[in-house]
C-alpha positions as semicolon CSV with decimal commas, in nm:
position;residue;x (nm);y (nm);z (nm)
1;X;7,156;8,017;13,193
2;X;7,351;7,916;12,921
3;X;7,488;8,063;12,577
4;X;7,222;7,970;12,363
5;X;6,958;8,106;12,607
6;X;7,170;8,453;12,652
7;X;7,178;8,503;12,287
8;X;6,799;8,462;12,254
9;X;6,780;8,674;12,565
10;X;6,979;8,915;12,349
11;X;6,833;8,856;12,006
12;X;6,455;8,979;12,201
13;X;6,614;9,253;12,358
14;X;6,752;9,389;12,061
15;X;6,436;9,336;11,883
16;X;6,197;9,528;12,071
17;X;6,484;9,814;12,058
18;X;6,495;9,827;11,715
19;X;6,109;9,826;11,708
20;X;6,102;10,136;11,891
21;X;6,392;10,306;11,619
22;X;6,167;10,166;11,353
23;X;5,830;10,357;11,522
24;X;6,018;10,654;11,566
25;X;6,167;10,681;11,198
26;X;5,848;10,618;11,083
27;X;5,574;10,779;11,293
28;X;5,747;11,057;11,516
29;X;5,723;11,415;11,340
30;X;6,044;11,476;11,577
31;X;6,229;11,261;11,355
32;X;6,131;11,475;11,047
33;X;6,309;11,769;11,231
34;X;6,637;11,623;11,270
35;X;6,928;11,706;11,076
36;X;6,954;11,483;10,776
37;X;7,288;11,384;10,895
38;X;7,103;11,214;11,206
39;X;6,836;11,065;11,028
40;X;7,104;10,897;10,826
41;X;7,262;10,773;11,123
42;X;6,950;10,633;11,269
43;X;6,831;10,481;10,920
44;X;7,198;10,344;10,890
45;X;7,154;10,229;11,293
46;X;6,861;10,042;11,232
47;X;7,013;9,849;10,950
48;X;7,298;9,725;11,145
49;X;7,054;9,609;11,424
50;X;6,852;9,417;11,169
51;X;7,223;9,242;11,070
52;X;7,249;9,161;11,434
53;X;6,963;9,002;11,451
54;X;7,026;8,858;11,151
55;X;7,344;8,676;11,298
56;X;7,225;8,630;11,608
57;X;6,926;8,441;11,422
58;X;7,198;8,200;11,246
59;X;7,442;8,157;11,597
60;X;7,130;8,037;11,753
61;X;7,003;7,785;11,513
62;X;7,351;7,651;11,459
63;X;7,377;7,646;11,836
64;X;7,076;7,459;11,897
65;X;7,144;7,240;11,558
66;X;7,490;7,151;11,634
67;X;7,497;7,094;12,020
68;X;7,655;6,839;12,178
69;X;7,451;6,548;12,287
């Protein structure tokens, strides 16, 4: 396996994880009945993963636009 296919590897990983933060911030009355302080963090979690992705998203397309022939 090599880089480019870890990072998607990664990239899908990370995606269905912060799927599941995004269901439970949404559509879990638990979440509701967390300290405000934690739902911050989670909200504030969630972004970061998205700016993972994000530059995971670019690494990979440069990776597969710029590889050596």
């Amino acid at each position: 396996m090599n880089h480019i296919d870890r990072m998607l590897d990664e990239r899908s990983e990370l995606v269905i994880k912060v799927n599941a933060l995004q269901a439970f911030i949404a559509g879990n009355p638990i979440f509701n009945e967390l300290p405000v302080i934690e739902q911050d963090r989670m909200v504030t979690q969630r972004y970061i993963m998205h700016l993972y992705i994000d530059l995971l998203t670019q690494r990979i397309e440069y990776a597969t636009t710029h590889a050596p022939a």
